[in-house]
N, C-alpha and C positions, 0 to 999 in steps of 0.2 A: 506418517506424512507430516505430521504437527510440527516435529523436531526440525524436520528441513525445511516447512515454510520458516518458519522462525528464525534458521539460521542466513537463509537468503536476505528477510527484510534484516538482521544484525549485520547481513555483507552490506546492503544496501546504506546502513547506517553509517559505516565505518569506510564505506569508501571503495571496496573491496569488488562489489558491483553498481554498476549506475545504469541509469534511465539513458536510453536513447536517443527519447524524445521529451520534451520540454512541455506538456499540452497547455493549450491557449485557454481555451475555455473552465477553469479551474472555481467558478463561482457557487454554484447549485449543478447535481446532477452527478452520474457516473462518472468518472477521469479515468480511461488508459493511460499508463504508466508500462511502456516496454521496457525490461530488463535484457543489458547485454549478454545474460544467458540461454535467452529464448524463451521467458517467459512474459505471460502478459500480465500485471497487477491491477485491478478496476476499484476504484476505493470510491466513498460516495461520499461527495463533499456537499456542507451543507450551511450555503452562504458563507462561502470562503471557508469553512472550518472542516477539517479531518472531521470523519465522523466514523464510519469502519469499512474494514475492506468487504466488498459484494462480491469477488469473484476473481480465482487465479486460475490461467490458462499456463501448462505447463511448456517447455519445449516440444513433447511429444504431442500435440494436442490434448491433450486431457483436460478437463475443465472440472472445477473445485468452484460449484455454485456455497452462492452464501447459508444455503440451513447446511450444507458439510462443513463448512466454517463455523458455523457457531459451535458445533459441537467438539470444535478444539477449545478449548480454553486459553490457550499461550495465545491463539489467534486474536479470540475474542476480545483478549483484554489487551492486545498490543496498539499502542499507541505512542508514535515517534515523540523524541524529546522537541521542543520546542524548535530549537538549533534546525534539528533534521526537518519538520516540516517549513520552514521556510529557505532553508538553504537548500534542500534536495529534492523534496513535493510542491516546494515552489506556492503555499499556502499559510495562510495565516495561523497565529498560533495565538494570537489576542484570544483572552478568556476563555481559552482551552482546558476547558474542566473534569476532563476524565479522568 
């Protein structure tokens, strides 16, 4: 399951798949992110900053809480290039340290 999250947020990078929706509230707290494949991406930004994704809901309903998450690794340590989170998560990428 690692390899195709991974490969999804690489579509999401490159273009390939995008976000639906645009969310407003992007400051502190959970952000959904729908993917035009039927997925949902819940990433937890913290004071405008990426910090890591908490939770992906598949097309099928499936849900992939954040301790299944950590124990990917590709997951864990994926963190968009600067470019992508402001051009595409729509988030700061100022003193983005990861």
């Amino acid at each position: 399951m690692q390899d195709i999250i991974y490969e999804v947020l690489s579509q999401i990078e490159n273009g390939s798949l995008y976000f639906l929706n645009v969310p407003k509230n992007r400051y502190s707290g959970n952000v959904d992110y729908y993917v035009n494949n039927g997925w949902k991406i819940t990433v937890f930004i913290d004071f405008g900053k990426w910090d890591y994704i908490d939770k992906i809901v598949l097309e099928d309903g499936t849900s992939i809480d954040f301790e299944s998450l950590e124990e990917m690794p590709k997951i864990t340590n994926y963190y968009p290039s600067n470019k992508v989170l402001e051009s595409v998560y729509k988030v700061s990428s100022e003193n983005f340290n990861k």
